[in-house]
N, C-alpha and C positions, 0 to 999 in steps of 0.2 A: 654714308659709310657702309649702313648695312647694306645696300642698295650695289655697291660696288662689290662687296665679298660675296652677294650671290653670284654676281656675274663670271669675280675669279672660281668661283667654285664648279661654274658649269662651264668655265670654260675648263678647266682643268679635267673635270667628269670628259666631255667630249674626247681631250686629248685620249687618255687613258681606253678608251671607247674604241679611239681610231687605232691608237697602238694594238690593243687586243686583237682587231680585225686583219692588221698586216700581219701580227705574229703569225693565226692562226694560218693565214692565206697561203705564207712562205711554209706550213707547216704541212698544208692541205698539194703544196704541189710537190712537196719531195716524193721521190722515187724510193722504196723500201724496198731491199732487195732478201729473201731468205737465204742462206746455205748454210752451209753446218762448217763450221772450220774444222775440220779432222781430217784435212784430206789431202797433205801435200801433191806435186805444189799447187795444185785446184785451187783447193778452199782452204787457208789453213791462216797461221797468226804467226806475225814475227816477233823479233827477242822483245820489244816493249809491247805487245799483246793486239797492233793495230792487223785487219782485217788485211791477209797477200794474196796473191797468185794469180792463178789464168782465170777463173772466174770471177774475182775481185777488179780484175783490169776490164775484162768483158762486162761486165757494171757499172764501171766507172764510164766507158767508153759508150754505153750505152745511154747515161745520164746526160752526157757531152751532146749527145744527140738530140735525144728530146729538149735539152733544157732546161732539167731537172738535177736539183743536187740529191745526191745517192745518201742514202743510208743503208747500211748491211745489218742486218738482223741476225748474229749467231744463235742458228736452229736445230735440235736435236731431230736426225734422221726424219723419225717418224710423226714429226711434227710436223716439218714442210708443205706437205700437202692440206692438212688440218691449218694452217697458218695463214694458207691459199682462201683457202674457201670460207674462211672466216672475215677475212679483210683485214690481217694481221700485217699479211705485206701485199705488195703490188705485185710483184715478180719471183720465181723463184729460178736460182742461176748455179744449180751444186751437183754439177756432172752428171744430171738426173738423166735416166733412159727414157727414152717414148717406151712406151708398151699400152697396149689395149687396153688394160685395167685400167692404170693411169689416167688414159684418155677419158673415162668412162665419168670421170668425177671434178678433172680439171682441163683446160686447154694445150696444146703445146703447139711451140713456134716453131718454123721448119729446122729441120735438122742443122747443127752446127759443128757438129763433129759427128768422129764414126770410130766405135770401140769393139774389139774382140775381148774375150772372155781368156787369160792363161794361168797357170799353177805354179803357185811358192810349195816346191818342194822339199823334205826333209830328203840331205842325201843319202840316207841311212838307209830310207821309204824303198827302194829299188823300184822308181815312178818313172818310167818313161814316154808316158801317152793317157789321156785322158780315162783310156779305157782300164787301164790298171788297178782304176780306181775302185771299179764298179764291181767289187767284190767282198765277201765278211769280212771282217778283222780289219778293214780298213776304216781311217777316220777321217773325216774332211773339217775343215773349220767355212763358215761362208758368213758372212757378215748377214742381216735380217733385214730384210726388206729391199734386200740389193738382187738383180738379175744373174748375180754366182748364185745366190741362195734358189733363186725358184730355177733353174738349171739343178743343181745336185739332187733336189729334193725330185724333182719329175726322170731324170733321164738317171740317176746312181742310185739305185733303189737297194742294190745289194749293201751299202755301205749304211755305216753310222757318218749321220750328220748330224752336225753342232753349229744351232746358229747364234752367233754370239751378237753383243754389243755395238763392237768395234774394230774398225779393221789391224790396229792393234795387237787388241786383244788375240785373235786371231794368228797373227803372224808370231808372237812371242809362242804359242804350245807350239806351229811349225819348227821355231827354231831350239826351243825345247824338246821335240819328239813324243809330245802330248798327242798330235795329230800329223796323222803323215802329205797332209796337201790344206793348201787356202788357195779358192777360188776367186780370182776378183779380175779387173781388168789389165790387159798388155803391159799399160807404161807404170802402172804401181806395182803390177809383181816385178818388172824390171828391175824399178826401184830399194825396193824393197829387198830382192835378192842381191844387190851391190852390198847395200850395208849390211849383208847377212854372209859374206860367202862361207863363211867358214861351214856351216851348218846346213846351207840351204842351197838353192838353185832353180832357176825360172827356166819351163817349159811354155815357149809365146807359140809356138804351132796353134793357128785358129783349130778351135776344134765346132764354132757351131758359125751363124751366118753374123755379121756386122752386126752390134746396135748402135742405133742414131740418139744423140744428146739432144735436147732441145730447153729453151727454156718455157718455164710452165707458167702460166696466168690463171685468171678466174675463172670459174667457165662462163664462157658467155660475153668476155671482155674483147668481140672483137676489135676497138678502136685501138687498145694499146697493144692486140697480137697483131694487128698490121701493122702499125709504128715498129714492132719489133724484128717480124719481118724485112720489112725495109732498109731497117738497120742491120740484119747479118749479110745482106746481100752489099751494105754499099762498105761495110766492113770489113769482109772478104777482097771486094775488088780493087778497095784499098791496099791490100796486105796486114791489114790489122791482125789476122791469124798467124803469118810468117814471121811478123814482129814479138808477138805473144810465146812464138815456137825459138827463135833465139834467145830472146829472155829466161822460157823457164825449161824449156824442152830442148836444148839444141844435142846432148850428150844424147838421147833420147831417141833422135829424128836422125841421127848418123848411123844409131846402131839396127834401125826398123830399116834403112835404107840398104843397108849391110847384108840385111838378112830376107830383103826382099819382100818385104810386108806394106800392105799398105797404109800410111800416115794420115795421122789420126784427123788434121783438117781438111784432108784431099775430097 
């Protein structure tokens, strides 16, 4: 008898052994993805708090690919990077810009989109042109560690700037008259100035050259930045961007087309 409860005991130890080993394995292949949810409809959360939008699909759709099931990681801006490099997450996918710094400390995949820089202005502000800007007594809001923000600070020198938290943040002193402009990209000041007309008004006139979106890796992770790679190109040729653009962007992609601008996955 005793001779037989060793046996159930090690077989049981085993089981538990092998289960432990599949958990972790299934846990070891998920896909983690970082972005910030603040960022309709990019990165953002719906009414029961689950993870939406264009980079949430571009995640999802990218998991599809590999083979891997997605987990989204809700990241505070300035964490993303630090989240990277730590091995917090595998990927980061939240509208981030390529720029040289950037690149200096993490990877990024080829371009996936292409953003201009335009102005939530107060209509009050009498703002017609970027240059309006760049004088005393003016006040700009740009959100911190965003490409408005290192714009305003290098090229409006005459101005007070304010770099706040949150693109938020930001846009409420706009529509208060706290601050006479918020710098940020084309289709969010768009946005943005819809739900705002009373107070406010977007100026999308590019004022500086394109920047390229890309998703960011570890540095040095070329296996999964060619897997990703691979994957914007067979995603595009797909239409997977077009699909992406009538789900969250089609209001969006009529009025850039209206106005002669070029579209954000072109």
């Amino acid at each position: 008898m005793k001779r037989i409860l060793i046996i159930l005991s090690l077989v049981l130890l085993s089981g538990l052994i092998l289960s432990g080993c599949k958990s972790k394995s299934n846990k070891d292949n998920t896909l983690t993805i970082g972005m910030e949810l603040a960022y309709p409809p990019f990165e953002t959360k719906d009414e029961e708090g689950n993870p939406t939008g264009v980079s949430v699909d571009l995640a999802k759709a990218l998991g599809e690919y590999l083979d891997r099931p997605v987990e989204i990681e809700n990241i505070n801006w300035d964490g993303l990077i630090p989240s990277l490099q730590t091995g917090k997450v595998d990927a980061v996918i939240s509208s981030m810009t390529i720029t040289e710094k950037r690149g200096e400390v993490i990877d990024f995949s080829d371009p996936y989109a292409h953003s201009y820089l335009g102005l939530l202005v107060n209509k009050s502000s009498n703002i017609n042109d970027i240059q309006d800007l760049n004088q005393e007594g003016k006040i700009i809001d740009v959100k911190k560690g965003t490409t408005g923000y290192l714009y305003a600070t290098e090229n409006l020198t005459k101005a007070k700037i304010n770099g706040l938290s949150s693109e938020n943040a930001c846009v409420i002193e706009v529509t208060q008259g706290k601050a006479d402009a918020f710098i940020y990209d084309q289709l969010t000041i768009y946005r943005q100035s819809k739900l705002n007309e009373e107070t406010t008004e977007a100026i999308l006139i590019p004022f500086q050259d394109s920047e390229s979106w890309g998703i960011g890796v570890k540095k040095g992770n070329t296996e999964l930045l060619d897997k990703i790679n691979d994957f914007i190109k067979e995603f595009k040729d797909n239409d997977g961007f077009n699909e992406i653009t009538e789900k969250y962007l089609k209001e969006e992609k009529e009025t850039f087309d209206e106005l002669g601008f070029p579209w954000f996955f072109d």
